[in-house]
N, C-alpha and C positions, 0 to 999 in steps of 0.2 A: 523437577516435577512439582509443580500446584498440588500440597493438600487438601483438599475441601473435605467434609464428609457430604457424605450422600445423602440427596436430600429427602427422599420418602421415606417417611415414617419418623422421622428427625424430630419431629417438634409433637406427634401424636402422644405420647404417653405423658409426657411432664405437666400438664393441668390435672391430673386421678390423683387426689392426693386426698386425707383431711386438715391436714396440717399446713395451708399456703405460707410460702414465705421462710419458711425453718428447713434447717440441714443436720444433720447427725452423724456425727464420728465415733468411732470405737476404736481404743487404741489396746491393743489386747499383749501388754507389756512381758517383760519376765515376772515382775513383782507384782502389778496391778492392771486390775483393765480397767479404764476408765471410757465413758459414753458423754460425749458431750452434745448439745441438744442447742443449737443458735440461730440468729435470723442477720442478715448482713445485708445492707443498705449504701451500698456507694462502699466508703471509707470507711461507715461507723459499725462495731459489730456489737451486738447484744446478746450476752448468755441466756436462755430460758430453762434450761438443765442440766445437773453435772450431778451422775453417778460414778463413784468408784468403789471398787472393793480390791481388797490384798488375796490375789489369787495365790502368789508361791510357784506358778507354772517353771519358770527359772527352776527352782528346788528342785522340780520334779522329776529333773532329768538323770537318768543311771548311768555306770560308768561305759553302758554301751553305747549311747548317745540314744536313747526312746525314753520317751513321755511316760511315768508309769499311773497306771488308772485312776490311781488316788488322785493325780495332779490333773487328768483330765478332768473328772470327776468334778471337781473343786473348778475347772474353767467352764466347763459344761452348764454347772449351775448358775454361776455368773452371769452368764449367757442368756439364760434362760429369763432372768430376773432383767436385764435390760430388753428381751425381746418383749416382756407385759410390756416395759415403757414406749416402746417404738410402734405401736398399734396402731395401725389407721397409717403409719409414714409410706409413700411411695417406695420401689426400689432403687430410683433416682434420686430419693433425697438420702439415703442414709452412704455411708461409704466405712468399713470393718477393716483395718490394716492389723497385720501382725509382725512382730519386730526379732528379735535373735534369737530367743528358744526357738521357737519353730523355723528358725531358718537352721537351727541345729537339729533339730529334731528328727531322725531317721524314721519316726513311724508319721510324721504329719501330716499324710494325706488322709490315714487313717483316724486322727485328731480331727483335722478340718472340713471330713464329709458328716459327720457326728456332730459337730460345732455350728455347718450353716445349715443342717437340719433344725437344728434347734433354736438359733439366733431368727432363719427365716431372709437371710440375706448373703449374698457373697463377702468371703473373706478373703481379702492382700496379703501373701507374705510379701514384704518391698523390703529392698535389698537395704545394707547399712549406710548406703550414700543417699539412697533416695531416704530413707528415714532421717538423714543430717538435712536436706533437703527442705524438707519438711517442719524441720524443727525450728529450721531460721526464718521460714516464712512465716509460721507462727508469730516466732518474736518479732521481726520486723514489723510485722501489721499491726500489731496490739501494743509496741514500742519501738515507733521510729524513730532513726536517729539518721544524720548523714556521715555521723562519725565512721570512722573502720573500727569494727569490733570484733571480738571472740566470745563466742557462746558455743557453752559445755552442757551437754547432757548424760549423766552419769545413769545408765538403767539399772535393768539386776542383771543383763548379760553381757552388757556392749557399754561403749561413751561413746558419744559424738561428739567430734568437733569441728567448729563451723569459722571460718573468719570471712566477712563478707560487709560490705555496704548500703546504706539504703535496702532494697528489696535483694541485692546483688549477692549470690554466695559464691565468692572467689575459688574456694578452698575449704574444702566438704569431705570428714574421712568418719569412718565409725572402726573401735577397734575392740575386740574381744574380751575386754574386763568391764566387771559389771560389779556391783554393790552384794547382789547375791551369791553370785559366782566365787567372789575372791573370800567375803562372808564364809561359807561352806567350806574353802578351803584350808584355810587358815584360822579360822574363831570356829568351826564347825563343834569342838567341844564348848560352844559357851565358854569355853574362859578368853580373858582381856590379859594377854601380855606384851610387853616390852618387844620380845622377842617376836612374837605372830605380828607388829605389828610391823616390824621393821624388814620381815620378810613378805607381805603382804606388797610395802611398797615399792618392794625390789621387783616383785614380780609385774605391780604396775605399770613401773618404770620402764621394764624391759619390754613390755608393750606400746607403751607409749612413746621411746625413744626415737622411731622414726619419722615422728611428725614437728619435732623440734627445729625444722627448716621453713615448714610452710605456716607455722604455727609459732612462730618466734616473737617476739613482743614488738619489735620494730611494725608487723605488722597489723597491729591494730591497736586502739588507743583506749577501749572500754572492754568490759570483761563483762560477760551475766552467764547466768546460772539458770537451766532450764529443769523442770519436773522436781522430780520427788526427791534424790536424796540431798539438792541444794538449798532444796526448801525446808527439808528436815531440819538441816544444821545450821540454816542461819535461825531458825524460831529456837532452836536450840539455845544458840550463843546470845540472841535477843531476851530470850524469859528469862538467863540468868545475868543480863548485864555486861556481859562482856565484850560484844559491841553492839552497834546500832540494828544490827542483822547482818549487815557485810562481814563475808568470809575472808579473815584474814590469816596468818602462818601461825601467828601467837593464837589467834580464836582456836585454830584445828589442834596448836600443843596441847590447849587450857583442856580441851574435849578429850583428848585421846590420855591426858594423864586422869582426867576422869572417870574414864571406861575402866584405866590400868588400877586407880585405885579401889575399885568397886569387884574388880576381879573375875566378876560373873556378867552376864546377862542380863540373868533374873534377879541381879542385885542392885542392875543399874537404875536410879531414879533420880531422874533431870526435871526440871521443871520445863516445859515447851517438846519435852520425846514424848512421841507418841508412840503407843503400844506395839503396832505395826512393824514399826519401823525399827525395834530395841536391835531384833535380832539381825538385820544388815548393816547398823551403823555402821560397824567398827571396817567393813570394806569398803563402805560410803568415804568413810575419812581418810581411809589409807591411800585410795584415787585423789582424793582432792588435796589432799598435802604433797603427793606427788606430782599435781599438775601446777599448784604453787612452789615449788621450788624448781622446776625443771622448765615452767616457762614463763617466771618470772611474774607471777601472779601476786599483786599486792591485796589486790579486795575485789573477790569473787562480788558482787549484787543479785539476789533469785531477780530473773525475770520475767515479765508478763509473759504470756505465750509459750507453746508448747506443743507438741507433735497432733497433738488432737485439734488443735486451732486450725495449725498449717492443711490438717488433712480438709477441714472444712472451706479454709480457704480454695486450695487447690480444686474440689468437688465445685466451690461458687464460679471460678476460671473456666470448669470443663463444660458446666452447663450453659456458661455467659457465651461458649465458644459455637453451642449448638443453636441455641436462639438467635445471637447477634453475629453468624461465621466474617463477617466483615469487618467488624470492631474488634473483635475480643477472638483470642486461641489457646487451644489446648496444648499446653506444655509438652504431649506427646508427638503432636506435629511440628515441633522444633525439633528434639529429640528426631526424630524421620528425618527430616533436613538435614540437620547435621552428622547422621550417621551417612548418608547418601554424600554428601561433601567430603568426609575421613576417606570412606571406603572405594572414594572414584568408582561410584556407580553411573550407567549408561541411565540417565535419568529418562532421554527421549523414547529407551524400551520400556522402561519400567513403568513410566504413562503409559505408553500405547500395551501392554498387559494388566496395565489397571484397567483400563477404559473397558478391554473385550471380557473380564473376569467379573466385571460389574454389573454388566449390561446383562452375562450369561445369569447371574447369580438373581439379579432380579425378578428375572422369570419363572426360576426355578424355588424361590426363597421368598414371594410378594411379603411375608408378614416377618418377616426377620428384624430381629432387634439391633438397633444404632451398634452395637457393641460390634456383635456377628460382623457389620458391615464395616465399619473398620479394620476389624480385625483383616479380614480379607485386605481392603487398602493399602494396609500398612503392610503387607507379606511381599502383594506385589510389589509396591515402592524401595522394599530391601532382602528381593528374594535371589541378588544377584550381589550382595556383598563380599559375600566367599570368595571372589572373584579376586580380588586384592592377593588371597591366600595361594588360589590355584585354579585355573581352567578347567582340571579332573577333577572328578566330585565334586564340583564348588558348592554344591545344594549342601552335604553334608559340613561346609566352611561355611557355610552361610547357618546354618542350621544351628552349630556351633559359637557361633561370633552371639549371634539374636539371643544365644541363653546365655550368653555371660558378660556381655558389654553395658557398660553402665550407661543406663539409657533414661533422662531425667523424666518424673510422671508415669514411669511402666513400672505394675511389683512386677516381683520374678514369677507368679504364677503367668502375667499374663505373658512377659519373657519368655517363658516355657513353651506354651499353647501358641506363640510366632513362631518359633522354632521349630513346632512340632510341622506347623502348616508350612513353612518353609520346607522342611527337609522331603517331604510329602510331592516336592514341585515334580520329581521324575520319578523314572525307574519303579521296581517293583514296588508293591503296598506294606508288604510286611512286616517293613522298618517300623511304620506308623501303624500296625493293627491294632492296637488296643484304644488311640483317640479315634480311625476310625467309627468304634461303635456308636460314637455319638455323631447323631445325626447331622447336629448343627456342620460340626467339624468335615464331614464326609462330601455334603454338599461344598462347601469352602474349597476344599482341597479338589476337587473335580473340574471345580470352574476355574482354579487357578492354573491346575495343569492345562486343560485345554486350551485357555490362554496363551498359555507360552508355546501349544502346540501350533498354532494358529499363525503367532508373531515369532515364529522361530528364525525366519530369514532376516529380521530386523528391518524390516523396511517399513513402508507405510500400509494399512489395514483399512480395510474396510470393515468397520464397530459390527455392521446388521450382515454382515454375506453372513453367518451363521446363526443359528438362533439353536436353546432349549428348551426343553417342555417336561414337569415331571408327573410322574403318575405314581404314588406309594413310592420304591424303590428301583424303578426304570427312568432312565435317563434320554431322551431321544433328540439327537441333535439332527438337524436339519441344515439347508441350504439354500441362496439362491441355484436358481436353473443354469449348471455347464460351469460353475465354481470350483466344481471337484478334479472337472479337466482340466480347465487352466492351474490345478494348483494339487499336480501329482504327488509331489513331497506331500502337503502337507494331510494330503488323501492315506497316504502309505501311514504316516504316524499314529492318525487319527484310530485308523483299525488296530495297531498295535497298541493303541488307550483302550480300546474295545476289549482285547485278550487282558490287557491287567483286569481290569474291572470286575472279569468272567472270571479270576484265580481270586481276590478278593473275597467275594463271597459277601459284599457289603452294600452297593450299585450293581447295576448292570445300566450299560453304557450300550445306546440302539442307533447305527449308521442309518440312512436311506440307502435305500436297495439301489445298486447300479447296475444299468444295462450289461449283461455278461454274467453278470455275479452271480 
């Protein structure tokens, strides 16, 4: 199936800006959210802003797995103070991801409807590979090399790690220990021991040991070090001479006997720690002296780039894909591609259901946003993946597959919201009542089931035999003259869409009247 996106309204909003030329990331961490503000030219990128602040959001989480309001509170604010900065930006230039609290988080939809009220823009949760993803595009762009290398991102809830080539990430995993996390578990009373810290690395260890295959040293020949807590401890071991800033096994003993001999926290004073940072070090090093011994790491390097890069990077790809769709593509239309190759999907229906869901949705939707409209595309293109699992139910295989298949370029919200439209494709409504409400969503789902109503025989369609028309929440499809006789199945279905619609209570779905009826 040819991705394209659709072309009306495609290129309309992205000249409304004040700011031409600049893009904006937010990277909304366990530790820190940082806002980054740049303009990217070919190959060359130029920072024009970089706010950060130590949110603690990581901290914040109870032993039930919810955000407690102090720690939204404290992200909330944040927010707020990067949204003065973002004034006058389109919603095409800025792009909000969020990283492992809130993909732990059991209350974060309640976080994140309070968050882009206040930010003023949509927020990503993107899953832990697309965030490794992410983090290597950063580095490669802002430190190419041809070498094969390993770059590590140690957060406050997760690490990444990445081994990959040129622009290439081979081998992309994120794993569940974080600088905060293991901090809090382990050092949570402020003290520095021997003992906290040798059970801190056991428990890194044990996280980390399944990645000791793909991540082995045979397989890359450079090591760097992305974000905060690598950058911490090489200015660490830099301000006191210890090495040049390269993280080495003897630099992380020389720190960690200096945590133990300071005994506290609040007793600790290094010349190059910063304030911020006192209170996660001591989990920051227990990761990193466990990824030096166990994968043979001789000298960690901090590297340029970093998840907030990558994100703007990848936002400069999406919108190069919508301007130039012939030159340049969107990461998520590979992603479709090759879920449709795994999954042995019937590619020639999945067109011919895009083609009539498109056409319907147009008429029904004229001002609907690039987004709306893909999203629709991409449902059709993999709303038959299920299929691989089982012929019964497949909607709800497919439904299932789309939320949890790592799919490069999609967070999991938008995972989620394919999955919701997917499962949506048959059968009753009430699986899906609550996305229902929203509009956007109700419409999507209407034109994709009729589609498949339409193209049920699998054969070849005619795009215009049916048309829609909306008024408020009345829906009324029409026909060519004597379509409906030649095409009694798909007449019988069609009213059976009609009774959902009427149980619904969401649409109402209007046949043309036939002769008898």
């Amino acid at each position: 199936m040819e991705l394209t996106s659709p072309a009306r309204g495609a290129h309309a909003d992205l000249a409304v800006t004040k700011w031409h030329g600049q893009l904006a990331a937010i990277d909304m961490g366990s530790n820190s959210f940082r806002l980054e503000i740049g303009q990217i030219e070919g190959l060359r990128y130029r920072r024009i802003s970089y706010l950060k602040e130590t949110v603690r959001l990581g901290a914040g989480l109870d032993e039930n797995g919810l955000l407690t309001e102090e720690a939204m509170l404290r992200g909330l604010t944040c927010l707020q103070r990067f949204a003065s900065r973002l004034q006058g930006y389109a919603p095409w230039q800025v792009r909000a991801v969020a990283t492992q609290t809130l993909r732990e988080a059991r209350n974060r939809n309640a976080f994140l409807a309070r968050a882009e009220t206040v930010l003023g823009y949509p927020i990503e949760v993107i899953s832990g590979r697309e965030e490794a993803r992410l983090i290597f595009a950063g580095v490669a762009r802002l430190q190419p090399s041809d070498q094969p290398r390993l770059v590590i991102d140690i957060g406050g809830r997760s690490t990444e790690m990445i081994v990959g080539q040129g622009r290439k990430p081979q081998h992309a995993e994120s794993f569940q220990v974080g600088s905060v996390s293991l901090s809090m578990k382990y050092f949570g009373n402020g003290r520095f021991t021997e003992a906290a810290f040798r059970a801190a690395q056991v428990a890194a260890g044990a996280e980390l040991e399944e990645a000791l295959g793909p991540f082995a040293p045979s397989n890359w020949v450079e090591s760097l070090g992305s974000s905060g807590t690598v950058g911490a401890v090489s200015q660490v071991l830099l301000a006191n001479r210890v090495t040049d800033g390269s993280i080495t096994l003897d630099g992380l003993r020389w720190l960690m006997s200096a945590c133990i001999a300071a005994g506290r926290v609040d007793r600790l004073a290094l010349a190059g720690l910063k304030e911020d940072r006192r209170a996660v070090i001591a989990g920051g090093l227990s990761i990193l002296h466990t990824l030096a011994t166990q994968f043979g790491i001789t000298a960690l390097m901090p590297a340029r780039g970093a998840l907030r890069q990558g994100v703007l990077f990848d936002l400069d790809e999406r919108l190069n894909a919508i301007q130039q769709p012939h030159d340049a593509e969107d990461m998520r239309d590979s992603s479709v591609r090759e879920l449709q190759r795994r999954f042995l999907v019937d590619e020639a229906q999945a067109t011919r259901v895009a083609q009539v869901a498109e056409a319907l949705y147009n008429n029904v939707q004229p001002t609907a946003g690039r987004d709306a409209r893909r999203e629709l595309h991409w449902a059709c293109a993999l709303h038959e993946i299920g299929m691989m699992v089982s012929h019964h139910d497949h909607h709800r295989h497919s439904a299932y597959m789309l939320g949890h298949v790592d799919a490069p370029g999609f967070s999991q919200s938008q995972q989620r919201r394919l999955a919701e439209l997917v499962l949506a494709q048959r059968g009753g409504l009430r699986k899906v009542e609550s996305s229902l409400k929203q509009p956007d969503f109700a419409w999507q789902a209407l034109c994709l089931r009729l589609a498949i109503i339409k193209c049920h025989a699998r054969g070849v369609v005619d795009n215009h035999a049916i048309a829609l028309r909306s008024q408020g929440t009345l829906a009324t499809l029409s026909w060519q003259p004597g379509w409906h006789e030649s095409h009694p199945h798909t007449h019988y279905l069609l009213n059976e869409e009609v009774a959902a619609w009427q149980r619904s209570g969401i649409l109402q779905l209007e046949l043309p009247r036939t002769p008898g009826a």
